[in-house]
VMD Tcl script that builds the backbone (N, CA, C; Angstrom):
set m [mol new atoms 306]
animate dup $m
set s [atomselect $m all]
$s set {name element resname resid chain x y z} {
  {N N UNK 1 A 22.143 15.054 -25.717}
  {CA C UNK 1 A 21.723 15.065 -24.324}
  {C C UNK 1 A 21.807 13.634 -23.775}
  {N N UNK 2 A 22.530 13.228 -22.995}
  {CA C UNK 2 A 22.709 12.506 -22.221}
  {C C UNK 2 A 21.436 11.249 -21.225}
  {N N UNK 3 A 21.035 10.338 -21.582}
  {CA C UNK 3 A 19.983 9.891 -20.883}
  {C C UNK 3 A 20.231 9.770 -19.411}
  {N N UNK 4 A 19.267 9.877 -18.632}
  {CA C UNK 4 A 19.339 9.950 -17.151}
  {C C UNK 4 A 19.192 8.462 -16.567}
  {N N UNK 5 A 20.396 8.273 -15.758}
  {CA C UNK 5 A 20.436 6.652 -15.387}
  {C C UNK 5 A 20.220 7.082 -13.899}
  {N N UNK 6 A 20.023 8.048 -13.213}
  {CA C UNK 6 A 20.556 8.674 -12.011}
  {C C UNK 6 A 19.168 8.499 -11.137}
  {N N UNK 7 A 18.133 8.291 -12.009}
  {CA C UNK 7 A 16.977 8.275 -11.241}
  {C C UNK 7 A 16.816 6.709 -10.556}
  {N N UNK 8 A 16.871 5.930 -11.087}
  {CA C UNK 8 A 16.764 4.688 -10.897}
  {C C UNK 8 A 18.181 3.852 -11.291}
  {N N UNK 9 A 19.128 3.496 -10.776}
  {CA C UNK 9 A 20.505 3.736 -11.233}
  {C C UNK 9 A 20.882 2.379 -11.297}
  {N N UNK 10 A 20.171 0.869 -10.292}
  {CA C UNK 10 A 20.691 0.004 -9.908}
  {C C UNK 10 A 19.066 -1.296 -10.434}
  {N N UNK 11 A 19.271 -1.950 -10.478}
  {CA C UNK 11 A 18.190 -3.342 -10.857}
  {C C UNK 11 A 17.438 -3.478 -10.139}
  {N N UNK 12 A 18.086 -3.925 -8.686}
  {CA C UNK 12 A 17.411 -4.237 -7.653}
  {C C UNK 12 A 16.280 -2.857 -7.257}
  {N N UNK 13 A 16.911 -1.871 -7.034}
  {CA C UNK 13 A 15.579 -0.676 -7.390}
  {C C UNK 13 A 14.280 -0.864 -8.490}
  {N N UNK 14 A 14.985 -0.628 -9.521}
  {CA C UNK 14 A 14.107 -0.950 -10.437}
  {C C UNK 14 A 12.978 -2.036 -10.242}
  {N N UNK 15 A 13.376 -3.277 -9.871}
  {CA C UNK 15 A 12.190 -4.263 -9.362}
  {C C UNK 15 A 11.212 -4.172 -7.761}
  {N N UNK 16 A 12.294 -3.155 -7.277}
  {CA C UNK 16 A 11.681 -3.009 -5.707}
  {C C UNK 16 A 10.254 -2.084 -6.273}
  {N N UNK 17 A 10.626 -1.099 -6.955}
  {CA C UNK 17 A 9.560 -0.223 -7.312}
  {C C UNK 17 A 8.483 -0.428 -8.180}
  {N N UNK 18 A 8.903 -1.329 -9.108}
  {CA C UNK 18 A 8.015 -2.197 -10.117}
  {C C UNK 18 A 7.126 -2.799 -9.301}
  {N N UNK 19 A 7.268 -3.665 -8.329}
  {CA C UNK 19 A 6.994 -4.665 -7.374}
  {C C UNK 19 A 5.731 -4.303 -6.431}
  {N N UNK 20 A 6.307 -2.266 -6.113}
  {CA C UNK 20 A 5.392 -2.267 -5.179}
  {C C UNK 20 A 4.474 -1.064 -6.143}
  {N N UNK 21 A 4.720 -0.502 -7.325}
  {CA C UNK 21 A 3.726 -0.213 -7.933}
  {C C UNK 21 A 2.651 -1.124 -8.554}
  {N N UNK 22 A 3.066 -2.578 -8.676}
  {CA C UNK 22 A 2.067 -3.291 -9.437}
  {C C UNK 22 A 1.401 -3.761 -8.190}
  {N N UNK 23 A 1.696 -4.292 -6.760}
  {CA C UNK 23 A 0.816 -4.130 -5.527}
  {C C UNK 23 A 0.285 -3.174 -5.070}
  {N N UNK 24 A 0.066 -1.883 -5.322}
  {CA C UNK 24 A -0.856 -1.106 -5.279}
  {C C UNK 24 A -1.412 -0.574 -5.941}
  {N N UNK 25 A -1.433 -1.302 -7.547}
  {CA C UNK 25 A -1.900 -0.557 -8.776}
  {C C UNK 25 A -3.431 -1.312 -8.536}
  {N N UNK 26 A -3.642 -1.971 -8.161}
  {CA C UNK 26 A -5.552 -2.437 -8.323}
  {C C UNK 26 A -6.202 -0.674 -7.399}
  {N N UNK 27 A -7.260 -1.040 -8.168}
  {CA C UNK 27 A -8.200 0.388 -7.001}
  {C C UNK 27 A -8.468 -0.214 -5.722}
  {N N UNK 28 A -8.565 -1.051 -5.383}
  {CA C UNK 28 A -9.335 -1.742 -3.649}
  {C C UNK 28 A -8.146 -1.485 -3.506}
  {N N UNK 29 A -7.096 -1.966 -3.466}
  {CA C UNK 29 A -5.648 -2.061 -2.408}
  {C C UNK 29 A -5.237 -0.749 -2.122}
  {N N UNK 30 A -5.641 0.358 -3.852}
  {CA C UNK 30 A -4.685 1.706 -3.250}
  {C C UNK 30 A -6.149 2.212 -2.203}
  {N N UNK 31 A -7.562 2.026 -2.517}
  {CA C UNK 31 A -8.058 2.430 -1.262}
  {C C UNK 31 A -7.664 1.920 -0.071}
  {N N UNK 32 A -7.672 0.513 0.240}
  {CA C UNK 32 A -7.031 0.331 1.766}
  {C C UNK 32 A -5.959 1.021 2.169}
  {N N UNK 33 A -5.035 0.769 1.218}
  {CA C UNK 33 A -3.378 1.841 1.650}
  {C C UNK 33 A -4.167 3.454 2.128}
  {N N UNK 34 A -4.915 4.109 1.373}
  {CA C UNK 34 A -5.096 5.212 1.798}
  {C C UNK 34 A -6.115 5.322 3.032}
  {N N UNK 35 A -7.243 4.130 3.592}
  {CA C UNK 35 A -7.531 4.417 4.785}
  {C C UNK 35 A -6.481 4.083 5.373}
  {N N UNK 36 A -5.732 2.916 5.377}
  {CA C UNK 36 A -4.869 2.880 6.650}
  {C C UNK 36 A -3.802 4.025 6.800}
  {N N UNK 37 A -2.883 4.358 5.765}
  {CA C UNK 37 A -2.446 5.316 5.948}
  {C C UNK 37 A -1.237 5.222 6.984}
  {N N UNK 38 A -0.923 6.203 7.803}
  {CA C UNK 38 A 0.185 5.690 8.580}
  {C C UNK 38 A -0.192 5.456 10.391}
  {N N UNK 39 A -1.475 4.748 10.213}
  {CA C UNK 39 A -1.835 4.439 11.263}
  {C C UNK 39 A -1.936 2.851 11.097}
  {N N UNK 40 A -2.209 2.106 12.277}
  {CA C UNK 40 A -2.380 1.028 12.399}
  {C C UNK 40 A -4.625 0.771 11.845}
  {N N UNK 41 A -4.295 -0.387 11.347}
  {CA C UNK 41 A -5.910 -0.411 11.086}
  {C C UNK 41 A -6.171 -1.775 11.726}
  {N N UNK 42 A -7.688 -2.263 11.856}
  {CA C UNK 42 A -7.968 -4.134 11.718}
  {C C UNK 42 A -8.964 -4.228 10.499}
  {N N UNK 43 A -9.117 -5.514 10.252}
  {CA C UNK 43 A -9.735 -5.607 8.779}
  {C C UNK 43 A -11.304 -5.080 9.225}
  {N N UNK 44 A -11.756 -5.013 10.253}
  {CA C UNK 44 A -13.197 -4.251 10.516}
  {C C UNK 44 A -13.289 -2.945 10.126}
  {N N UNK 45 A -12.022 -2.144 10.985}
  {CA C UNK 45 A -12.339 -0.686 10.036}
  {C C UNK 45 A -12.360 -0.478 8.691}
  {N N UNK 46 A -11.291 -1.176 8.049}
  {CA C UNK 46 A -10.858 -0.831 7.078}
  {C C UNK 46 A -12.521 -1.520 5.968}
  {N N UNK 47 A -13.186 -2.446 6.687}
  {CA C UNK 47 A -14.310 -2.958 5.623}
  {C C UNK 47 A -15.239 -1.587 5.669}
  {N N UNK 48 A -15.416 -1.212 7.354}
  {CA C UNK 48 A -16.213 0.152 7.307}
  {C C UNK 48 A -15.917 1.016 6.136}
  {N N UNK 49 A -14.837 1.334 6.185}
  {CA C UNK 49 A -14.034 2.881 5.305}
  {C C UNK 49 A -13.981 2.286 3.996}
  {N N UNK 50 A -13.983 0.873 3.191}
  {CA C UNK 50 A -13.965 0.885 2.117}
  {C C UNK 50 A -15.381 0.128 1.418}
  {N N UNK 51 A -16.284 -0.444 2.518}
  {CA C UNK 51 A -17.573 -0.906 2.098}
  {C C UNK 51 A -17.416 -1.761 1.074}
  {N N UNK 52 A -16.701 -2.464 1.473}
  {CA C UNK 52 A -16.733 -4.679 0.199}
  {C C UNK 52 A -16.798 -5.141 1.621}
  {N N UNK 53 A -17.080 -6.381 0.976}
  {CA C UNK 53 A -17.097 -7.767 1.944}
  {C C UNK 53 A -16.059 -8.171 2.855}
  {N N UNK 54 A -15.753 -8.533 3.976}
  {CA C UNK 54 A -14.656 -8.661 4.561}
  {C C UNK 54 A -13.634 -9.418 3.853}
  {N N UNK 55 A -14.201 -10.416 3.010}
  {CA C UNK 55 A -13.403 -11.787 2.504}
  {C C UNK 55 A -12.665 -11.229 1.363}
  {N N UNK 56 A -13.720 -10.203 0.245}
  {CA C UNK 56 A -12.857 -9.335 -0.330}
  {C C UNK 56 A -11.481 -8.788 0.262}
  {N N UNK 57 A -11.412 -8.013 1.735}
  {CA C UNK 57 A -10.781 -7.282 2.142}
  {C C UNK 57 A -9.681 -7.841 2.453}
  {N N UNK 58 A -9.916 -9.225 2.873}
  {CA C UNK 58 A -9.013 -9.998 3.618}
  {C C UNK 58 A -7.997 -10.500 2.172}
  {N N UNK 59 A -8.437 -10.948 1.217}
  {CA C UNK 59 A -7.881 -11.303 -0.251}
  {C C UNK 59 A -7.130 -10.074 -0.431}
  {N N UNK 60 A -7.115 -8.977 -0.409}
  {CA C UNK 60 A -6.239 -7.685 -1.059}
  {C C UNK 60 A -5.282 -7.532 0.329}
  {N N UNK 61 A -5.981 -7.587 1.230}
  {CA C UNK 61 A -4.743 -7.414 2.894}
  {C C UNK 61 A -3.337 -8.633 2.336}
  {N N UNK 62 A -3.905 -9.818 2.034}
  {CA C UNK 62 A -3.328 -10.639 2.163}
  {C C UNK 62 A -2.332 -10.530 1.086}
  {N N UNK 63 A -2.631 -10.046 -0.094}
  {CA C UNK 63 A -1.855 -9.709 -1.455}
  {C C UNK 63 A -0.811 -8.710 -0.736}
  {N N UNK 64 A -1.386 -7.855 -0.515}
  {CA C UNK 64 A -0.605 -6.268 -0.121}
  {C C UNK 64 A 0.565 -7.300 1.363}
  {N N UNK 65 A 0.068 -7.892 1.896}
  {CA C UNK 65 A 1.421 -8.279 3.193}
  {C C UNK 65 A 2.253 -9.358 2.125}
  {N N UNK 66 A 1.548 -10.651 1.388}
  {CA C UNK 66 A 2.632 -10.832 0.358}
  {C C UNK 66 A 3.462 -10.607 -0.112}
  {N N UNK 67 A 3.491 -9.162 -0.677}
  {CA C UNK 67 A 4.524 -8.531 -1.283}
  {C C UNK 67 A 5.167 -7.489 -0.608}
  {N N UNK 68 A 4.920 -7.512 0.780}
  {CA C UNK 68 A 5.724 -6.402 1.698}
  {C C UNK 68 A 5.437 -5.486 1.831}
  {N N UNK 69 A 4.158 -5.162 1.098}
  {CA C UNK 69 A 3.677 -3.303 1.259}
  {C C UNK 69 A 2.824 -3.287 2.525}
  {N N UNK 70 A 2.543 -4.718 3.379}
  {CA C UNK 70 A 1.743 -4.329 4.884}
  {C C UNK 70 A 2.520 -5.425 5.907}
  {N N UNK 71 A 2.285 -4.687 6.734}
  {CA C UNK 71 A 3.047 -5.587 8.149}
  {C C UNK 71 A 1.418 -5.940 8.365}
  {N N UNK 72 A 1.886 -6.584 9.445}
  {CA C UNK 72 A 0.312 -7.169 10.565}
  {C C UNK 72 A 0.915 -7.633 11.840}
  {N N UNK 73 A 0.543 -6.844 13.001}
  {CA C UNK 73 A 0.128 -7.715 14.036}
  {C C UNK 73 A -1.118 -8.380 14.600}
  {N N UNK 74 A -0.738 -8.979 15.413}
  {CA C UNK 74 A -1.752 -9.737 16.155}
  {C C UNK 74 A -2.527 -9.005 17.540}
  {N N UNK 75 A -3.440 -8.585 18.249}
  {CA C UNK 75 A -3.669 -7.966 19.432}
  {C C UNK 75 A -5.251 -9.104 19.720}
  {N N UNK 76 A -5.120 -9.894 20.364}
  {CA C UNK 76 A -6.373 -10.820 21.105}
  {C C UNK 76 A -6.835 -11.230 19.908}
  {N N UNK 77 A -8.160 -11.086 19.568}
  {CA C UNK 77 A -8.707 -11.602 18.315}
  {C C UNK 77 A -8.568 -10.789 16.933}
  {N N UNK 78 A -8.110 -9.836 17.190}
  {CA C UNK 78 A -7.677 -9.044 16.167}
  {C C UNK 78 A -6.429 -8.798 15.465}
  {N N UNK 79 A -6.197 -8.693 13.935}
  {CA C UNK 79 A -4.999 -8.352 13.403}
  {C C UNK 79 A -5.114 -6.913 12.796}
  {N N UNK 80 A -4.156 -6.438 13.049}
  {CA C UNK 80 A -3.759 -5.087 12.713}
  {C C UNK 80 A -2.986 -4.739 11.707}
  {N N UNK 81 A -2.998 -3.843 10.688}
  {CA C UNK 81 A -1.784 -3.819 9.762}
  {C C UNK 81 A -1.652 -2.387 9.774}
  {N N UNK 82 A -0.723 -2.269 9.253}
  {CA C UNK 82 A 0.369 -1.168 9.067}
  {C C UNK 82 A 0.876 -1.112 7.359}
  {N N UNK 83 A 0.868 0.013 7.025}
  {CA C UNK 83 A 1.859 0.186 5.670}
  {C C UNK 83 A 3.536 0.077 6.240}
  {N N UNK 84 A 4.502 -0.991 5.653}
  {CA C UNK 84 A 5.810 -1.197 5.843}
  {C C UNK 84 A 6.732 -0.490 6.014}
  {N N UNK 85 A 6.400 0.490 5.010}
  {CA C UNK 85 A 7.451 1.340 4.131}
  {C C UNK 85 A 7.200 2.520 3.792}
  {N N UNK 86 A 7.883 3.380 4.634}
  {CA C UNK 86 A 7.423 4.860 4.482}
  {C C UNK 86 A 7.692 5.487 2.975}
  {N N UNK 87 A 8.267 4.446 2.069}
  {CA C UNK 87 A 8.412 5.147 0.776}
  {C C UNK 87 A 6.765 4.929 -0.071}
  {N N UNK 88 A 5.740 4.008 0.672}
  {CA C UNK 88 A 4.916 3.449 0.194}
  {C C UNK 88 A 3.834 4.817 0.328}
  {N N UNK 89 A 3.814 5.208 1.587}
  {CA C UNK 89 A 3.091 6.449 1.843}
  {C C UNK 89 A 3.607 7.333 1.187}
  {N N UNK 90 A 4.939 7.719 1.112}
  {CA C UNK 90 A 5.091 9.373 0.014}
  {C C UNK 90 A 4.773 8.961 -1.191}
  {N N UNK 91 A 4.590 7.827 -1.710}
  {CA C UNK 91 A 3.843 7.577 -3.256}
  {C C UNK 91 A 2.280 8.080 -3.299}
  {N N UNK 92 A 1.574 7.471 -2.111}
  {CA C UNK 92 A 0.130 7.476 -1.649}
  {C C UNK 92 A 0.179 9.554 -1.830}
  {N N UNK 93 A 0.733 9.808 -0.691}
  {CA C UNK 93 A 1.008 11.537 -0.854}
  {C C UNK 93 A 0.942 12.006 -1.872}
  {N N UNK 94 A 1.989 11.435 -2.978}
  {CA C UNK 94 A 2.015 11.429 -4.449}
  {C C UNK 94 A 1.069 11.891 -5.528}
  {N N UNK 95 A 0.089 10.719 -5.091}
  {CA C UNK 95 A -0.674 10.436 -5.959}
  {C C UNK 95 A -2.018 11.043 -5.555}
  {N N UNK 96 A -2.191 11.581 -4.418}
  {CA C UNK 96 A -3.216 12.201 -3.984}
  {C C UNK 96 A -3.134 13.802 -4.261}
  {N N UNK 97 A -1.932 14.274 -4.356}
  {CA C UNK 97 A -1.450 15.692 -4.482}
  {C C UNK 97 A -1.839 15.392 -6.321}
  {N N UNK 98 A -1.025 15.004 -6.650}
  {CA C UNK 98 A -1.278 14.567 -8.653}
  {C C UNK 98 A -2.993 14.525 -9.017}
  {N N UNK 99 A -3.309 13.721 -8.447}
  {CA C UNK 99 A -4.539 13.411 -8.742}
  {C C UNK 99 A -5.914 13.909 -7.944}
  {N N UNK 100 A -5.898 14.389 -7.187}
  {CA C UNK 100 A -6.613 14.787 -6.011}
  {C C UNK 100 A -6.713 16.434 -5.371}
  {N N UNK 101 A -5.793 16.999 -6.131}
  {CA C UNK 101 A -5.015 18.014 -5.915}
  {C C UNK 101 A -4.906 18.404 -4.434}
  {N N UNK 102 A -4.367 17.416 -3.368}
  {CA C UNK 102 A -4.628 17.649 -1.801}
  {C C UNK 102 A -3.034 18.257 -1.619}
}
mol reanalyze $m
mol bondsrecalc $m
mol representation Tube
mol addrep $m
């Protein structure tokens, strides 16, 4: 039987996905990813919906836009983020259907 190269076929994949599973492998980050979700958030809600410290929040926001798994804008005194990458959410989907049975 033949090994399957077909799933992951090229390097640069391979590290894109490595990359953004090990940025959302802590538990705080995959909770933020799952309040924000595919809405826009600011670091206030998201402290509401995950209850740590803002400075905590702001340390994992800041990891997660590091490595490309969050955009951010700016709106007056507030920054907003977004998940990047809609492949980031069908993982989140993923893992909530797997584990969550939703």
């Amino acid at each position: 039987m033949p090994i399957r190269t077909s799933i992951i076929d090229k390097q640069e994949h391979i590290e894109q996905a490595a990359r953004a599973l090990k940025s959302i492998s802590h538990p705080l980050r995959l909770k933020i990813l799952c309040v924000i979700g595919d809405q826009d958030a600011c670091v206030q809600e998201i402290v509401e919906a995950v209850g740590t410290s803002q400075s905590n929040i702001s340390q994992h926001l800041a990891i997660l836009r590091e490595k490309g798994v969050l955009l951010a804008r700016k709106d007056a005194n507030r920054v907003y983020y977004r998940v990047g990458d809609a492949r980031t959410l069908q993982l989140i989907s993923m893992m909530r259907e797997v584990f969550c049975g939703e």
